[in-house]
C-alpha positions in Angstrom: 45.7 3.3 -65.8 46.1 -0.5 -65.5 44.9 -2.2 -62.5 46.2 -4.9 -60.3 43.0 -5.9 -59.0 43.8 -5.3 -55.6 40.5 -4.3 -53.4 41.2 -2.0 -50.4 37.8 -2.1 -49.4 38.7 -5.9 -48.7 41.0 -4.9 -45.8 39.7 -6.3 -42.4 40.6 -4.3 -39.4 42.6 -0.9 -39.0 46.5 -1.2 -40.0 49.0 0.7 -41.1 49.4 1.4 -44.7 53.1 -0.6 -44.3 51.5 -3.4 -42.9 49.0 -3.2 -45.7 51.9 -2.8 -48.1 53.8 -5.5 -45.9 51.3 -8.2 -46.2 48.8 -7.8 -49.4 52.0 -6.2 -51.7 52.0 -3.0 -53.9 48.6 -1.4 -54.8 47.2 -0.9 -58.3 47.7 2.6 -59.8 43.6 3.6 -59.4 44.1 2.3 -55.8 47.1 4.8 -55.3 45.5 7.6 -56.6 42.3 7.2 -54.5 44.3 6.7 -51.3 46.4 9.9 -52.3 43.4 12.0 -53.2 41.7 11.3 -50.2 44.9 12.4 -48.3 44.7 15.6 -50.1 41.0 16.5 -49.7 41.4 15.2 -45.6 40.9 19.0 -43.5 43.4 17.5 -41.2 45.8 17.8 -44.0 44.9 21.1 -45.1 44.8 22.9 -41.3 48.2 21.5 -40.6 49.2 23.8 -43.7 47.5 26.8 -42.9 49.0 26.1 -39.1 45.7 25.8 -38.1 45.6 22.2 -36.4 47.9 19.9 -35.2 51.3 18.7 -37.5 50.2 15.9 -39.9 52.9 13.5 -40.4 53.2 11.7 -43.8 54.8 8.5 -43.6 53.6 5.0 -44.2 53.7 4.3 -40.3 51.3 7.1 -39.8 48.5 6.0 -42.3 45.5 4.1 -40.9 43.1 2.2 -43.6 40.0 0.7 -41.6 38.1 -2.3 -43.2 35.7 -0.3 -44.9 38.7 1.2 -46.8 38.8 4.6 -45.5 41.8 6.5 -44.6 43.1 8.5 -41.5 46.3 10.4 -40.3 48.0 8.6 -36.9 49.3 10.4 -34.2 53.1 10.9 -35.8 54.0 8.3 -33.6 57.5 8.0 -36.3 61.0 8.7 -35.7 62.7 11.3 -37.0 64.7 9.3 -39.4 61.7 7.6 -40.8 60.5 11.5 -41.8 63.8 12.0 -43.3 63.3 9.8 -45.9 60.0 12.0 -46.6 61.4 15.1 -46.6 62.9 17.2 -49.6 66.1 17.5 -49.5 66.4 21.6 -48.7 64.2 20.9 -45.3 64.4 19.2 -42.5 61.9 17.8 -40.6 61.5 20.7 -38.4 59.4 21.7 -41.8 56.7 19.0 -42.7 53.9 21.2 -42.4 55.2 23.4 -45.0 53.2 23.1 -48.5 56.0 21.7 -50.8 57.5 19.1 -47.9 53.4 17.9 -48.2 54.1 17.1 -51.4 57.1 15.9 -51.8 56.2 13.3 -48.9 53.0 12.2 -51.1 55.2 11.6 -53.7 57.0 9.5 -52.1 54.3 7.6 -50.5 52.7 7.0 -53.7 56.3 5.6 -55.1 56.5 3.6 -51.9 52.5 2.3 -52.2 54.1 1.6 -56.7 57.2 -0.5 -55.0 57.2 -1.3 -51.6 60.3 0.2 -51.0 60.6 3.3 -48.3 64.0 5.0 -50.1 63.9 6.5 -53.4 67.6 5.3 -54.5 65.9 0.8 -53.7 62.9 1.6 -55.9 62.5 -0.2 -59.1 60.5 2.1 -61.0 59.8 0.3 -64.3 57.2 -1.5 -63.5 55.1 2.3 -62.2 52.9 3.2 -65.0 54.2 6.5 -67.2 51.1 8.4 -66.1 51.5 7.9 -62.4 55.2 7.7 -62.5 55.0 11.3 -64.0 52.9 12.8 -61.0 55.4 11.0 -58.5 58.6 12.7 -60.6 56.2 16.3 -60.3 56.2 15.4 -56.7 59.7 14.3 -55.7 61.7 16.2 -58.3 65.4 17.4 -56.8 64.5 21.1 -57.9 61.8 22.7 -55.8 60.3 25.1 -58.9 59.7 21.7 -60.7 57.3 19.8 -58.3 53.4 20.8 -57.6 53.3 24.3 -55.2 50.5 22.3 -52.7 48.5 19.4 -51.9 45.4 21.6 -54.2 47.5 21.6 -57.3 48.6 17.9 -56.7 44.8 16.9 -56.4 43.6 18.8 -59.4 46.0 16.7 -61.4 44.9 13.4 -60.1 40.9 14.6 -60.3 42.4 15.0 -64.2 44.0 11.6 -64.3 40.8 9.6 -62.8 38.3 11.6 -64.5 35.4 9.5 -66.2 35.8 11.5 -69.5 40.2 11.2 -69.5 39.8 7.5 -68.9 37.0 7.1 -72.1 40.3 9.1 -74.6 41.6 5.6 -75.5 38.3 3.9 -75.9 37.4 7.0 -78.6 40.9 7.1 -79.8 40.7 3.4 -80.5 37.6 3.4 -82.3 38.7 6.4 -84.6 42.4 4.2 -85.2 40.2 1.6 -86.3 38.2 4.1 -88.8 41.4 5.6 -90.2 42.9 1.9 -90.4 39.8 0.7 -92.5 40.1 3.6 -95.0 44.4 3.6 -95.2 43.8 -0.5 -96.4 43.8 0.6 -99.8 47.4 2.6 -99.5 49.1 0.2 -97.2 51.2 -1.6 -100.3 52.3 1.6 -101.0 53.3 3.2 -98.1 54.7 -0.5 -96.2 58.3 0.4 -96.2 57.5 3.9 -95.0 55.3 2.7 -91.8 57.7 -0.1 -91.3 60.4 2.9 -90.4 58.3 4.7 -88.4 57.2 1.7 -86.7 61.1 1.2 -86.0 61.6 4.7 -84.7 58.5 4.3 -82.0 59.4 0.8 -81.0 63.3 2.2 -80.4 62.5 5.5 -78.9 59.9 4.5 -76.5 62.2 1.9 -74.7 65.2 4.1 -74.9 63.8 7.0 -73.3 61.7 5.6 -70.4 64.8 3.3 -69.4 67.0 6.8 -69.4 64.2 8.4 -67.6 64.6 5.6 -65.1 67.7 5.5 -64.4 67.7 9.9 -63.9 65.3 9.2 -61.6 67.1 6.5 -60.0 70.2 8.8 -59.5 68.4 11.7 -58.7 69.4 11.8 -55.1 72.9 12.8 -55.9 72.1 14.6 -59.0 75.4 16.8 -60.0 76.8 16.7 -56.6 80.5 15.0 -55.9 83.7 15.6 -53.7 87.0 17.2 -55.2 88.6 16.4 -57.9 92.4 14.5 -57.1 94.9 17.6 -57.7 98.7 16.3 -57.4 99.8 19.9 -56.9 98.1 20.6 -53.4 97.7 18.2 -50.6 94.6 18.8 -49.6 91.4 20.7 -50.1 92.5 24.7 -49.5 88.9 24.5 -47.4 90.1 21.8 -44.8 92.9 24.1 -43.7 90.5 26.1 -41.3 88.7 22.9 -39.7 89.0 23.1 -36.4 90.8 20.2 -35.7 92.9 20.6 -38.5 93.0 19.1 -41.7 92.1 15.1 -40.5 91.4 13.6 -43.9 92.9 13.6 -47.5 93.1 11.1 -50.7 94.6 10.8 -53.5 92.8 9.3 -57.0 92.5 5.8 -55.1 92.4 6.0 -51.6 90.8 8.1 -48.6 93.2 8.4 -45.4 91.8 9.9 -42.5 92.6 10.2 -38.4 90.8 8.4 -35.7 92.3 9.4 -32.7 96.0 8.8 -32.8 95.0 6.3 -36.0 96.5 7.1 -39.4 93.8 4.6 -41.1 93.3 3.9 -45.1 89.8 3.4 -46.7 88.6 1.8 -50.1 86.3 4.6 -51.0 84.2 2.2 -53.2 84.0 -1.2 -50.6 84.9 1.4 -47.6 87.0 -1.1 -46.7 89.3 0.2 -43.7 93.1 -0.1 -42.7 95.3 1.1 -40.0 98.5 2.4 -41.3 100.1 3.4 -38.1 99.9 5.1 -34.3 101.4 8.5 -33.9 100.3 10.0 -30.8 99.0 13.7 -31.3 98.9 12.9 -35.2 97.3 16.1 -36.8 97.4 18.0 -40.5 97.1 15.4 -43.0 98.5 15.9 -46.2 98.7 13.3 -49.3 101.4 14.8 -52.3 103.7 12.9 -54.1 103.0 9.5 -53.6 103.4 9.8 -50.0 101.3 11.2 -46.9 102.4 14.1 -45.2 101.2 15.1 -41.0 102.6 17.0 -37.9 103.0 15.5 -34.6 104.5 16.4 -31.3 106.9 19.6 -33.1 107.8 17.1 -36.0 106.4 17.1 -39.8 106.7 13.5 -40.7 105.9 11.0 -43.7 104.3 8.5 -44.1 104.5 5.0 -47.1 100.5 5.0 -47.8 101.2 1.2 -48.4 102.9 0.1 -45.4 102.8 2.7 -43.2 106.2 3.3 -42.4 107.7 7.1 -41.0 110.5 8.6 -41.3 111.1 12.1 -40.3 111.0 14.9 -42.5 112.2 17.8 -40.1 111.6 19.6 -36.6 110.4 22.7 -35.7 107.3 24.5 -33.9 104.2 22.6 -33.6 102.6 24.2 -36.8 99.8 23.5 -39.1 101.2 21.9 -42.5 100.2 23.0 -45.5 100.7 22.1 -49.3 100.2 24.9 -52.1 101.8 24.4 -55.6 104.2 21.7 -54.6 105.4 23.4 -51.9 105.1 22.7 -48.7 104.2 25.6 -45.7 104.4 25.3 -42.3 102.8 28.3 -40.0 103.1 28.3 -36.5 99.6 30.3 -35.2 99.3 29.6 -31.8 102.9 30.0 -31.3 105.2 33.2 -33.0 103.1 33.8 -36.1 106.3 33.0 -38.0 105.5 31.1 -41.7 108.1 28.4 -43.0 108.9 27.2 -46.0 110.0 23.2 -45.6 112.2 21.2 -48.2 110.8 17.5 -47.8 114.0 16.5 -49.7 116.9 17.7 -47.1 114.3 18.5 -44.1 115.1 22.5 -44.3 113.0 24.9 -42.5 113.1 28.1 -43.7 111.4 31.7 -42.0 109.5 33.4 -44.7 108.2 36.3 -42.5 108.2 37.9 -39.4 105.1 37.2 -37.0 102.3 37.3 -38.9 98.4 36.7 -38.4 96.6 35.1 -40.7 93.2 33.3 -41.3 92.2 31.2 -44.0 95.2 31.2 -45.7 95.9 30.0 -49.2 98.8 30.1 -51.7 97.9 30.8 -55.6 100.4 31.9 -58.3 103.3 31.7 -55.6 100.8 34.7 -53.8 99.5 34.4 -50.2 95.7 35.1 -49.9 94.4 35.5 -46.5 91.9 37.0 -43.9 94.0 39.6 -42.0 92.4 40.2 -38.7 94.9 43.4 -37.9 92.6 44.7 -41.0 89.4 44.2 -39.9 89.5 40.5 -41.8 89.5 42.1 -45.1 90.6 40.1 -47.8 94.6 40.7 -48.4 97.5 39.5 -50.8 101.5 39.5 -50.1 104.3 38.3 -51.2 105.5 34.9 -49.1 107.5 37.3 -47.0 104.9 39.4 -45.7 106.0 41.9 -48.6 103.4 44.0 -51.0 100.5 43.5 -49.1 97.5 44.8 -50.9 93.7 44.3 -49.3 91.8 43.0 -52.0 88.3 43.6 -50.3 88.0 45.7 -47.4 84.9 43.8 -46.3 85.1 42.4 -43.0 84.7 38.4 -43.9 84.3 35.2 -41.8 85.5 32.5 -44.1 87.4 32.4 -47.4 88.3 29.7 -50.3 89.9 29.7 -53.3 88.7 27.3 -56.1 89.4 27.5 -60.2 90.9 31.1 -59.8 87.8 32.6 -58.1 87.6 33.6 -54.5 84.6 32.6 -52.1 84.2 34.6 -49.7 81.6 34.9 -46.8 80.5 37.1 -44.7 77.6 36.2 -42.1 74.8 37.2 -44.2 75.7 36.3 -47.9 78.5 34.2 -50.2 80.6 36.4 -52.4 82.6 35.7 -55.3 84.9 37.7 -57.0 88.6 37.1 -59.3 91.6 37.4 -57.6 92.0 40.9 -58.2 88.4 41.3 -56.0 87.3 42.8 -58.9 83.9 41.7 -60.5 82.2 41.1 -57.3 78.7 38.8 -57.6 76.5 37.7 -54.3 75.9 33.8 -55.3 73.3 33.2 -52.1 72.3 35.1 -49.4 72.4 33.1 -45.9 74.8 32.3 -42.9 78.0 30.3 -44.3 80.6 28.8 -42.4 83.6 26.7 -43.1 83.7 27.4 -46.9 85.0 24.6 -48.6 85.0 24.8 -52.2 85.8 21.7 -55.0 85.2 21.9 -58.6 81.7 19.9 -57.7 80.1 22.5 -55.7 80.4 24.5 -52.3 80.1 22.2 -49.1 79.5 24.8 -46.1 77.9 24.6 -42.7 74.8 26.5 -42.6 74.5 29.0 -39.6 70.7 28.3 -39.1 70.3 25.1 -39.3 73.6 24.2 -38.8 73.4 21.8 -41.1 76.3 20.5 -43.8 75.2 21.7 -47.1 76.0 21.8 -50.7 75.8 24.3 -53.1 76.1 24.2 -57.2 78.6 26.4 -58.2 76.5 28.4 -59.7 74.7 28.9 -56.6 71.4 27.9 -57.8 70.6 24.5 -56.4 71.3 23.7 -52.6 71.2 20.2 -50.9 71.2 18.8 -46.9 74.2 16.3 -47.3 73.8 16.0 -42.9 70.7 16.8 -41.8 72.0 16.5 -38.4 73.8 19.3 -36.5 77.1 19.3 -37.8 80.5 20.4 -36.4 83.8 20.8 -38.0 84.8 18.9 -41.7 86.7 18.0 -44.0 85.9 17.1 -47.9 87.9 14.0 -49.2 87.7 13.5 -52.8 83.5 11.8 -52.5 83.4 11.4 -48.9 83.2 13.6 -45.8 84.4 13.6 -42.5 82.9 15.2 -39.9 82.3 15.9 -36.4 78.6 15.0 -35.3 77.5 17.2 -33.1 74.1 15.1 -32.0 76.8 12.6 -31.2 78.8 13.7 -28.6 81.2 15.4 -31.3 82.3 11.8 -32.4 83.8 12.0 -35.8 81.5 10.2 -38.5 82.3 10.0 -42.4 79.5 10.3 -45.1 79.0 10.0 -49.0 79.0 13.8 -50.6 75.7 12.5 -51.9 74.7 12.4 -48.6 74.7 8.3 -47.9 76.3 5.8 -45.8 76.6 8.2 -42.9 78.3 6.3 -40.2 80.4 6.8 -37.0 84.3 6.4 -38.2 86.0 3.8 -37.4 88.7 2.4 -36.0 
């Protein structure tokens, strides 16, 4: 690989390999892969991996080059956001130690030492030579099976890359190009148009596919995952409605509302540009259908003009929890009689669907209710709006449930189930502690009972991702952005990309 004539031998004094970065710039490709291969031969390294020394900590901050060129670890004197950055995205940093969060944080060293930048999504990686730009994507590739298993396996392949005998291939392949040229002389008037098309083809395909290759890279942070899809029929996401402040954000296919206190605010999702529509004291259950925003406050169900923020009052009744299913608008009063309403935003009606009911998680498909009953042992059950032809659809006892694209999600401590509607079909997508289920047509956002962490999960439940590495209370999933309740903060509500960026403390 091509130098940049760069000496770390040169280096006067012991600094960090940031400062080094910092102050002399990026480091040739044969420089890299001597630092990096030094890293993984170091027995400090390899003890911390077998748990049998102290944790290493791989970070820029915690690599020490003295001026004879040699490497050491520090003493992980680095915060713990620092290590974020390092870490693959199914960890956390409680996890360095373990074999693949090793690698995956060399990778990113080495794209870091390539670039001089610390996050992956600020690196310009054209410039990275394809050979050492394909051991960084081995290292840092979003799928775990894809990357080296250990610091061993990463080492044989640079020992491969810097062996005497790899590097003398293009001097012999050179030399016999140069043969065949000679001896082809006598044929190239013949076969010019011929090797002027090839020529074309290599000169187009070479260009086109590293720059695609590029920009997957660039994007791979938030490969495949994104928010909920606008659906006019429904005012929220059915997941929200078991949050346990309520449902406190919505949007529709321009906008993200959300509550900050008693704050009914409106935010560009692409500038994040922030507005407060109005004050309603005890503001709760926001809805968007229609054109218009929907919420409960103080025994009233009110709307709101998303533009100017005017309300007018859509009716009056017990201080429920709104909900919109298939245009229709439900209003079910839990902590009160257990009754469920029907409301007419038109004329301001309120009509009793049912006697007093108990339900949990509960959802409205094909003009059906879908719930948890608790009475039942929170099996999975289906009735009629009025309490009518209840059938249990799964007898399992279940903690949370969400209906997405006609499926049902459904967990129960220990596992994610999802079956049809009928509960037939039954198929465990990943076993682990779910919580707060809510489900888009971009994935499964949950809360994960051991780390309680926010999470994503492909529908098909075979890639996860850390969207809040943090400990995470109750959410809500608003078209690409979340808003959630950090728990490492006080329980302050904070809103953050479903990729995972831009997490910040809401505001106003």
């Amino acid at each position: 690989m091509a130098g940049k004539n760069k000496q770390l031998d040169s280096i006067k004094g012991e600094r960090t390999l940031s400062r080094i970065v910092a102050e002399e710039g990026t480091l040739s490709d044969h420089e890299i892969l001597a630092v990096i291969g030094r890293l993984c031969a170091s027995e400090r390294l390899r003890g911390a991996a077998r748990e049998e020394g102290p944790d290493v900590c791989i970070h820029p901050d915690n690599i020490l080059a003295d001026d004879a060129g040699q490497f050491r670890f520090g003493d992980c004197h680095v915060s713990e956001a620092s290590l974020d950055l390092y870490m693959p995205p199914e960890l956390d940093v409680t996890d360095h130690s373990a074999p693949t969060a090793q690698v995956y944080a060399l990778g990113m060293l080495m794209l870091f030492m390539s670039t001089g930048q610390l996050r992956k999504k600020e690196a310009q990686t054209s410039s990275i030579h394809p050979a050492l730009f394909n051991l960084i994507s081995r290292c840092i590739a979003f799928d775990p099976a894809d990357r080296f298993e250990d610091t061993d396996a990463l080492l044989r392949a640079i020992n491969r890359q810097t062996h005497p005998a790899r590097r003398a291939v293009p001097v012999l392949a050179a030399a016999a190009g140069a043969l065949v040229l000679l001896c082809l002389l006598r044929l190239v008037w013949q076969r010019g148009s011929l090797q002027g098309r090839r020529s074309g083809d290599v000169r187009g395909y070479t260009p086109g596919y590293s720059e695609g290759y590029v920009q997957g890279f660039s994007d791979a942070p938030g490969i495949d995952i994104r928010g909920a899809s606008y659906d006019p029929t429904v005012g929220n996401l059915p997941g929200n409605y078991q949050a346990d402040t309520g449902a406190v954000a919505a949007s529709d296919a321009d906008s993200v509302y959300y509550l900050s206190g008693d704050a009914v605010c409106r935010m560009d999702p692409y500038t994040e540009e922030v507005r407060i529509l109005a004050e309603i004291p005890g503001v709760r259950c926001l809805q968007f259908h229609d054109g218009a925003l929907f919420c409960c406050a103080e025994g009233q169900v009110l709307r709101l003009d998303p533009d100017t923020g005017s309300e007018s009052l859509v009716c009056e009744g017990p201080d429920g929890e709104l909900s919109i299913f298939e245009n229709t608008f439900y209003l079910y009063d839990r902590d009160g009689t257990g009754y469920l309403y029907r409301v007419d935003p038109e004329n301001g009606s309120l009509t009793q669907l049912n006697g007093a009911m108990s339900y949990r998680c509960l959802q409205v498909v094909d003009g059906s209710l879908y719930y948890l009953a608790p009475d039942l042992g929170d099996s999975i059950c289906k009735s009629d709006p009025d309490g009518g032809n209840q059938d249990v659809v799964s007898s399992s006892a279940y903690e949370d449930l969400c209906i997405c694209g006609g499926m049902i999600y459904a967990s129960t401590g220990h596992e994610l189930i999802r079956m049809n509607l009928s509960g037939g079909d039954p198929e465990i997508l990943k076993r682990g502690s779910f919580h707060s289920l809510n489900v888009t047509d971009g994935g499964i956002f949950f809360l994960s009972g051991s780390t309680e962490t926010l999470e994503w999960l492909s529908i098909d439940g075979k890639t996860q991702y850390t969207v809040v590495p943090s400990k995470t209370g109750s959410f809500n999933v608003a078209g690409d952005w979340i808003f959630y309740l950090n728990r490492e903060q006080d329980g302050k509500l904070w809103r953050v990309r479903t990729s995972g960026a831009d997490a910040y403390p809401v505001t106003p």
